[in-house]
N, CA and C of each residue as an Amber inpcrd file, in Angstrom:
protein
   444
  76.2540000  26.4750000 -89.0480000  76.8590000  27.5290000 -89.8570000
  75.7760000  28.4420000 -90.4170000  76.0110000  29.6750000 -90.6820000
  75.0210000  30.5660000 -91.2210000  74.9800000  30.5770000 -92.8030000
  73.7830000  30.2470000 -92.9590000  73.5410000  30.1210000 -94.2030000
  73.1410000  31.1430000 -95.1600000  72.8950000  32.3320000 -94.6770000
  72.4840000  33.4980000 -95.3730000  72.6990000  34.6430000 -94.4470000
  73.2090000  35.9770000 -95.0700000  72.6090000  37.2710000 -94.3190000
  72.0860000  38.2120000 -94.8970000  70.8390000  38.5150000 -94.5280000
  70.7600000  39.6070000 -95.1910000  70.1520000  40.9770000 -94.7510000
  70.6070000  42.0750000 -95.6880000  70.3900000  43.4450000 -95.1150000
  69.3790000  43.9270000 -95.4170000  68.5890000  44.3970000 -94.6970000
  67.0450000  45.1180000 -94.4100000  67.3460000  46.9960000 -94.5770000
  67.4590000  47.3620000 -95.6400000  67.8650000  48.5440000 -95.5440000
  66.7630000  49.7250000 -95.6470000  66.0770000  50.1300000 -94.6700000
  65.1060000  51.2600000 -94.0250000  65.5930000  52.8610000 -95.0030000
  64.3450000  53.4610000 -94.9170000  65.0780000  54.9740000 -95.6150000
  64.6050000  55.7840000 -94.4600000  63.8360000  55.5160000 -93.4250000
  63.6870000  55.9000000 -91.8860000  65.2040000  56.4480000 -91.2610000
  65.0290000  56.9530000 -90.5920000  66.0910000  57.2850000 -89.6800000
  66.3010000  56.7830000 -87.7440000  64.5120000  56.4450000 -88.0540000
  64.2030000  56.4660000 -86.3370000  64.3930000  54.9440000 -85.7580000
  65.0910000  54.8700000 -84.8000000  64.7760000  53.6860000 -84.0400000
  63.3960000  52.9920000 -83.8660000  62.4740000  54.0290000 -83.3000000
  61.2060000  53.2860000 -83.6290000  60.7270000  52.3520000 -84.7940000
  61.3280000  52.9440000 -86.2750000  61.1690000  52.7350000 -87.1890000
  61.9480000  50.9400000 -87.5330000  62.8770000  51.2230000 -87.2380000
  63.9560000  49.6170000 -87.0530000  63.5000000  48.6960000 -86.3630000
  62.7100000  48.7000000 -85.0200000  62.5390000  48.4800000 -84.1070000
  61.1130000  47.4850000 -84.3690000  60.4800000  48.4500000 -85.5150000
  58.6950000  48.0350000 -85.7140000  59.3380000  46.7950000 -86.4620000
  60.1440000  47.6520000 -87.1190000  60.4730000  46.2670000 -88.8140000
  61.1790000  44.9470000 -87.9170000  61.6190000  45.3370000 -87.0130000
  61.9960000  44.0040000 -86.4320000  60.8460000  43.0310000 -85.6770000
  60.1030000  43.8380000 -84.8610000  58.6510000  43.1540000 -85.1000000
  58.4020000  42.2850000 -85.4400000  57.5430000  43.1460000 -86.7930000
  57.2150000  42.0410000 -88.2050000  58.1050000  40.7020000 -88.3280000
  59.4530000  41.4190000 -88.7170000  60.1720000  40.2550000 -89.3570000
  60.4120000  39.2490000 -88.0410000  60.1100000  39.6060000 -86.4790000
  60.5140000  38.6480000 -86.0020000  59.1460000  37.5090000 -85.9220000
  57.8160000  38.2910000 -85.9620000  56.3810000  37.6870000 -85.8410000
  56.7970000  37.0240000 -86.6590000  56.8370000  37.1100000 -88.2050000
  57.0000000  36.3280000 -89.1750000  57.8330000  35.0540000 -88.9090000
  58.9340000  35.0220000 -88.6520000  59.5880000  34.3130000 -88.0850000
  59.0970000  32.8600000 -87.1430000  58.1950000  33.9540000 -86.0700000
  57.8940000  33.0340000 -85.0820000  56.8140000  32.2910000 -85.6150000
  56.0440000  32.7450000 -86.3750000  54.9880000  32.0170000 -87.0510000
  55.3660000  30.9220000 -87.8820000  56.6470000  30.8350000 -88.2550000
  57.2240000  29.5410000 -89.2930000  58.0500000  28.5860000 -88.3410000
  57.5140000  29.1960000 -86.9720000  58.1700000  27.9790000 -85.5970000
  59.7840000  28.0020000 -85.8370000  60.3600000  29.3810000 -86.2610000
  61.4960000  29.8870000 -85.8480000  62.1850000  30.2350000 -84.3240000
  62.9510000  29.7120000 -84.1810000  63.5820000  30.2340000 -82.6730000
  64.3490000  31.7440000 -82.7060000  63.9780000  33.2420000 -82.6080000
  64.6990000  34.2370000 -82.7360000  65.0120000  34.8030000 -81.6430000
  66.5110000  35.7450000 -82.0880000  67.1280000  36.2950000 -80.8620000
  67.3900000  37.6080000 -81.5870000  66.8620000  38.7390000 -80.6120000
  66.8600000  40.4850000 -81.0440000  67.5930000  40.2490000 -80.2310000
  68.8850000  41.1660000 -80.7210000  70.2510000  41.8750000 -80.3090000
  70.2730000  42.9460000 -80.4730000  70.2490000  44.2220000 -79.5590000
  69.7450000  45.3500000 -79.5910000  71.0720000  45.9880000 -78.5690000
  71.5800000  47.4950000 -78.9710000  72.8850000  47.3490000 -78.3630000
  72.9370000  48.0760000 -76.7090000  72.1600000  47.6990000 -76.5100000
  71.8070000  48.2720000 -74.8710000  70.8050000  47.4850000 -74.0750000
  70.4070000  47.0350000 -72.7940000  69.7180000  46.7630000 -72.4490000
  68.4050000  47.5390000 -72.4590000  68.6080000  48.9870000 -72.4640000
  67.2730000  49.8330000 -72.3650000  66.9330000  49.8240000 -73.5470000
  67.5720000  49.7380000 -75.2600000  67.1560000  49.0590000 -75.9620000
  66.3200000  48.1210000 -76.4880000  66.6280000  47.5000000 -75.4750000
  66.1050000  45.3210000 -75.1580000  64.9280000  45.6650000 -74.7130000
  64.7190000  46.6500000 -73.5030000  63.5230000  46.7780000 -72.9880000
  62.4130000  47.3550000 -73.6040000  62.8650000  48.4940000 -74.6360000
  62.0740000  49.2130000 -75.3960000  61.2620000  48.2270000 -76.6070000
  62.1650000  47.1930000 -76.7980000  61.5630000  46.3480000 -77.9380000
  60.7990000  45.6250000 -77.1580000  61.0920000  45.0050000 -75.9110000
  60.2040000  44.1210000 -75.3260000  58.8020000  44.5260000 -74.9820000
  58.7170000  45.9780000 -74.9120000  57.4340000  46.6710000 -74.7050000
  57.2110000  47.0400000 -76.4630000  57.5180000  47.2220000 -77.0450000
  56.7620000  47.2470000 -78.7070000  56.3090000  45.5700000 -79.0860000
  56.8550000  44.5650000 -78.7290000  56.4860000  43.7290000 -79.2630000
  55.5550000  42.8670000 -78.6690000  54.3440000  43.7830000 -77.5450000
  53.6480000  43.8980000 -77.3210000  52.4460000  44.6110000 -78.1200000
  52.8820000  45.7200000 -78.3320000  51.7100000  46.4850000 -78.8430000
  51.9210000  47.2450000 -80.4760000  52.8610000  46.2630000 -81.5950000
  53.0730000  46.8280000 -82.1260000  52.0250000  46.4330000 -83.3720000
  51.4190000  45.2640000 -83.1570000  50.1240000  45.0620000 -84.2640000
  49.3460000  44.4940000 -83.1840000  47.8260000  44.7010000 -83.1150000
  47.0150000  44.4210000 -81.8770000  46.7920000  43.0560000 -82.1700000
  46.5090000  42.4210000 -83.5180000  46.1930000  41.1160000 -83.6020000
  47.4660000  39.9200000 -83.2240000  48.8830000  40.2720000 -83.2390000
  49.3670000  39.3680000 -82.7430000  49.9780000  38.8410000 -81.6790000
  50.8040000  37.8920000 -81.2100000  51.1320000  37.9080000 -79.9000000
  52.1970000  36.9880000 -80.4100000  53.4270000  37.4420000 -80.1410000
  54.6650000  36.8850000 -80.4570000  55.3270000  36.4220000 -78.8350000
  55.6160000  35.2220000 -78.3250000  55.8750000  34.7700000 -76.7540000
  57.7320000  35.1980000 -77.0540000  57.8620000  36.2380000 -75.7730000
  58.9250000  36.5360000 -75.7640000  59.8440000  36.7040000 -74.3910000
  60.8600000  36.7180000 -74.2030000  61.6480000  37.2530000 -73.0410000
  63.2270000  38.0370000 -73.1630000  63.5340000  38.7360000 -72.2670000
  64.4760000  39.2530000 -72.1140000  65.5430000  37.8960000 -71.5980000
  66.6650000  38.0050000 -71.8290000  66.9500000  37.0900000 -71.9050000
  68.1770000  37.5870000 -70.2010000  68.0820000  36.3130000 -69.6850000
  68.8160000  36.6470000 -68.5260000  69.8110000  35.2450000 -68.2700000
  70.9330000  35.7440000 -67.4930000  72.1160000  34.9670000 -67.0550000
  71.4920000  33.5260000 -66.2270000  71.7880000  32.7260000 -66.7850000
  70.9180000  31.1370000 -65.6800000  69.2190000  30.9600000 -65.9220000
  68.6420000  31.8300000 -66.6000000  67.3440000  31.5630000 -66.9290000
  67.2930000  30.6520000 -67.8430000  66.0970000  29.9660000 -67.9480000
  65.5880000  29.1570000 -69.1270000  65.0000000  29.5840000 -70.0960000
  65.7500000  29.8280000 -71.4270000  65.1460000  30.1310000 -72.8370000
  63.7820000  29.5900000 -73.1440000  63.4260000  29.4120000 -72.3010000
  61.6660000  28.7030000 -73.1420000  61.2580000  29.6460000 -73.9680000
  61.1180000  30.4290000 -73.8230000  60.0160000  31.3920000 -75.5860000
  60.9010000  31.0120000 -76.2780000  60.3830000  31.2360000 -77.6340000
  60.6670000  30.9190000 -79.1700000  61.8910000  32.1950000 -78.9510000
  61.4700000  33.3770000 -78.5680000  61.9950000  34.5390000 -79.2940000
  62.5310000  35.4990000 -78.2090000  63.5290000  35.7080000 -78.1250000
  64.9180000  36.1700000 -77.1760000  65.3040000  37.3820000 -76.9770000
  65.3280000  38.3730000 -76.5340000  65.7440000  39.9870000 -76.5670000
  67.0970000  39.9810000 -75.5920000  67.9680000  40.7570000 -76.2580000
  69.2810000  40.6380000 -74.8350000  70.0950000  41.4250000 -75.9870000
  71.1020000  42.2610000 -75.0390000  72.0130000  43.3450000 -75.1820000
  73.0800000  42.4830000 -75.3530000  73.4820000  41.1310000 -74.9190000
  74.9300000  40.5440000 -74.4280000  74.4040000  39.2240000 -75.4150000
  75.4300000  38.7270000 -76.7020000  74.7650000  38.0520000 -77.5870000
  76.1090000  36.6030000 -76.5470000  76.9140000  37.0080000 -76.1610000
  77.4730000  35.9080000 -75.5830000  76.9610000  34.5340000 -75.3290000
  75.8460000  34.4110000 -73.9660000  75.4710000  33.4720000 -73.4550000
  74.1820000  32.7050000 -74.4300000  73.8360000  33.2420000 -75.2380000
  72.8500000  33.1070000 -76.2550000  73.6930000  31.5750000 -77.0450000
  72.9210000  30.6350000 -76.9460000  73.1990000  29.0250000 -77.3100000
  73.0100000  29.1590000 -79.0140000  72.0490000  28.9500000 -79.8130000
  71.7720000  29.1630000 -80.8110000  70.3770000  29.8880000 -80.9520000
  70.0850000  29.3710000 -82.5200000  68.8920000  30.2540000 -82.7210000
  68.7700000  30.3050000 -84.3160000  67.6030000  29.6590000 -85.0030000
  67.4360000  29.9340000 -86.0640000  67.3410000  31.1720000 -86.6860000
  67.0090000  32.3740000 -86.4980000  67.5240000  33.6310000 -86.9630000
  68.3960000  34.5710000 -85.6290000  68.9580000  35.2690000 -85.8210000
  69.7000000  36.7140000 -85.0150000  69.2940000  37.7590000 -86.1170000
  68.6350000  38.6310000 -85.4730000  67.4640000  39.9340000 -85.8830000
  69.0030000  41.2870000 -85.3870000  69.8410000  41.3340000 -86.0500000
  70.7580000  42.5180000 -85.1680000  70.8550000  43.9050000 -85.3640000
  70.1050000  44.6020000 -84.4290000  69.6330000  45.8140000 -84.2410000
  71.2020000  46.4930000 -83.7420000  72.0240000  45.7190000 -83.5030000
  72.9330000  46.3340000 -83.2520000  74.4500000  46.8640000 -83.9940000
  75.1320000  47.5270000 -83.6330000  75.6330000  48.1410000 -84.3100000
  76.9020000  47.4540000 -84.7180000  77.0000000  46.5420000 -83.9700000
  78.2370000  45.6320000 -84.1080000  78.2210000  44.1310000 -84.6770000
  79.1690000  43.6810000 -85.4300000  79.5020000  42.0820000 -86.0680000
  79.3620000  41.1410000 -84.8170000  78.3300000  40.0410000 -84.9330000
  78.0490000  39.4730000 -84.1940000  79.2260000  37.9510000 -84.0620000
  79.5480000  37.7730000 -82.8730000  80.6190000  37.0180000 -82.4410000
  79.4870000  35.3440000 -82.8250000  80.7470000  34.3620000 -82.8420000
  79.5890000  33.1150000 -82.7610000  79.1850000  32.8630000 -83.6500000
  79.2110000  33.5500000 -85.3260000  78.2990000  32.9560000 -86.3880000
  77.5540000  31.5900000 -86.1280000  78.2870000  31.0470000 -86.5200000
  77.9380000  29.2710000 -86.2850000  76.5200000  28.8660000 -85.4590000
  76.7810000  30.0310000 -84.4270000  75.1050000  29.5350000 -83.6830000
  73.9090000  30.2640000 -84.4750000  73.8110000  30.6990000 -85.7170000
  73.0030000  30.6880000 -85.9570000  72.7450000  30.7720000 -87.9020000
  71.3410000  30.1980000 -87.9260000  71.9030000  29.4150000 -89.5760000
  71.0710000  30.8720000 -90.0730000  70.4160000  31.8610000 -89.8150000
  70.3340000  33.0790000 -90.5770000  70.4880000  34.4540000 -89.6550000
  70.9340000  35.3910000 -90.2860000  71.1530000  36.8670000 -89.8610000
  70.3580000  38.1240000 -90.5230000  69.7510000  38.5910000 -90.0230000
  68.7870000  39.3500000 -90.3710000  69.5660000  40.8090000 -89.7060000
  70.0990000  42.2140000 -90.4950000  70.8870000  42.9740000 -90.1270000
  69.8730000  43.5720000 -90.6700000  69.7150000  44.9120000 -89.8280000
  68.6690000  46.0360000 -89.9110000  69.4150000  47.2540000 -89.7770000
  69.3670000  48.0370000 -90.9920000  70.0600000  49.2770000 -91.0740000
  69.1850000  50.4460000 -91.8000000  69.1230000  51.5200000 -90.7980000
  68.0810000  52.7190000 -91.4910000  69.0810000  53.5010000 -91.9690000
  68.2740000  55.0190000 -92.1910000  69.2520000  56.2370000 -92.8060000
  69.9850000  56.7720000 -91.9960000  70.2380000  56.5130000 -91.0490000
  71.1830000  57.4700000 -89.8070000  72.7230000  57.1620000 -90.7700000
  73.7500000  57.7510000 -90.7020000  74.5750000  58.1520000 -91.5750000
  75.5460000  57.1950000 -90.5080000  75.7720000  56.9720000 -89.6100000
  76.7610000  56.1880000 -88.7520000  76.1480000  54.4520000 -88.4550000
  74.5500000  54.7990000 -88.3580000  74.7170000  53.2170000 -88.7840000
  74.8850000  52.6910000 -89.9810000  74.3980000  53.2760000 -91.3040000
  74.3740000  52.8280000 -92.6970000  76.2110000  52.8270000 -92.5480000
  76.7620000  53.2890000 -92.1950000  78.6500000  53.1950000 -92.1320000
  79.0250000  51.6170000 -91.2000000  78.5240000  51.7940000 -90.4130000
  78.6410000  50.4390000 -89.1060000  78.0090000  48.9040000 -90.3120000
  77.0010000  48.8530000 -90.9830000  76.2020000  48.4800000 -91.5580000
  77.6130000  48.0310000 -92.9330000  77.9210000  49.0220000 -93.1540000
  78.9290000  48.7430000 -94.4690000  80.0150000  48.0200000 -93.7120000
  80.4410000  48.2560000 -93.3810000  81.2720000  47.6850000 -92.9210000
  81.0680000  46.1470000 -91.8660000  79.8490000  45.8480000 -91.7610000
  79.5900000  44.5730000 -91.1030000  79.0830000  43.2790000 -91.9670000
  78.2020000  44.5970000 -93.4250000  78.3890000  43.7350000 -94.7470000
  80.3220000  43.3290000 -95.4440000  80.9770000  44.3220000 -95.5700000
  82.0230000  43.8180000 -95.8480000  82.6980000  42.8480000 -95.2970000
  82.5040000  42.5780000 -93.9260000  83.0720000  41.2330000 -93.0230000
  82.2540000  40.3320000 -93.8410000  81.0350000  40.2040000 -93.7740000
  80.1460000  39.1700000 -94.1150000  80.9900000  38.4670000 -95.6140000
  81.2350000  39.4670000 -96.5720000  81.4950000  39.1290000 -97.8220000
  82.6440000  38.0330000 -97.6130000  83.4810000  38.8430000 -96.3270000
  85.0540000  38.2350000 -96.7330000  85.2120000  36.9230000 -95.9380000
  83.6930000  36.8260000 -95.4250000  83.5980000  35.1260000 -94.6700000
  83.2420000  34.2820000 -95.4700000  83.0720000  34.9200000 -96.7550000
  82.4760000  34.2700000 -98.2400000  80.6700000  33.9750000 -97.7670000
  80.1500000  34.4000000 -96.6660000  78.5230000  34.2490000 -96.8840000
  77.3730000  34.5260000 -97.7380000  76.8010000  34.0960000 -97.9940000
  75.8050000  34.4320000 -98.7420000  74.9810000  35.4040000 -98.2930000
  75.0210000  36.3540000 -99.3870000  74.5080000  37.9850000 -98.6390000
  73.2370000  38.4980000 -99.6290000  72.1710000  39.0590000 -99.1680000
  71.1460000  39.8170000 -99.7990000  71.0260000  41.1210000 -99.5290000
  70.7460000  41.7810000-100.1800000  70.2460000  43.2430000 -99.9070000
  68.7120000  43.4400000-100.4400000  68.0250000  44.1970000 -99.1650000
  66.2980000  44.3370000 -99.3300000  66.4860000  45.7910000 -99.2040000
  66.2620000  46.9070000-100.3430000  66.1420000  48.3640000 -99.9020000
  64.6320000  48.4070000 -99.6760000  63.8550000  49.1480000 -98.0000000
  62.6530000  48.9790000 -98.4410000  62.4800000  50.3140000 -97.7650000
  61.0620000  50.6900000 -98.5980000  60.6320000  52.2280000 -97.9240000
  59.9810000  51.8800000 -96.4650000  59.5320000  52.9560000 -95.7050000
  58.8950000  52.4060000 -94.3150000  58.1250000  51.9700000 -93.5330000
  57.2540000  51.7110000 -95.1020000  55.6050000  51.1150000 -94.7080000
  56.2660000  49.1660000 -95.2900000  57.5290000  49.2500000 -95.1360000
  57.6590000  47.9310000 -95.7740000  57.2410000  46.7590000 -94.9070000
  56.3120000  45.2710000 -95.6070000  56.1220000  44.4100000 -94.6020000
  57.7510000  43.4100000 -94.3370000  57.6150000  43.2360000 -92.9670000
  58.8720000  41.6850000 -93.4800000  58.5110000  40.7470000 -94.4600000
């Protein structure tokens, strides 16, 4: 069951910008021997993060994959457009715009919402589900130099 969600709220507008912060917060993550899965709402999405989380701080190296149909999850940390086939996972990082199906597989949710005026709306409204599942919810407003 998910034990917490909480909202990462950016004053950025840019994908790049969402994208870095997911990064961080997923390095962070992986460094506390977290298992994470970026849900990003497109595959060319998926791909764009999979190439930043390469080169988005030179000192680290976070082991990652795109996540594919019949492959073996071995990395810690998961990228995929289709949250379906996805087993569990100690955090879901969701870059995407939609309420993620499955709670249960995962015991935290990490929802990333910048200033774009249709996701901060998508965002409200994915916090209001959250509330009415009775979860335990946080809100982080951070400017854009924020660390995870």
């Amino acid at each position: 069951m998910t034990d917490r969600v909480d909202f990462y709220v950016l004053k950025s507008s840019t994908a790049k910008q969402r994208w870095t912060f997911a990064c961080r917060l997923t390095e962070k993550a992986y460094l506390r021997d977290l298992r994470v899965v970026l849900w990003s709402d497109s595959r060319a999405d998926a791909d764009a993060i999979d190439e930043l989380l390469w080169t988005f701080n030179e000192r680290s190296f976070v082991p990652h994959q795109l996540h594919r149909h019949g492959e073996s999850d071995a990395a810690p940390v998961q990228l995929t457009a289709d949250l379906d086939p996805i087993e569990a996972a100690d955090l879901l990082v969701n870059l995407s715009g939609r309420l993620p199906g499955g709670l249960e597989r995962f015991a935290r949710i990490a929802e990333i919402v910048d200033a774009d005026d249709e996701r901060r709306r998508l965002g409200r409204e994915r916090f209001k589900a959250y509330r009415e599942l009775k979860l335990p919810l946080e809100t982080h407003q951070l400017d854009d130099t924020a660390d995870a």
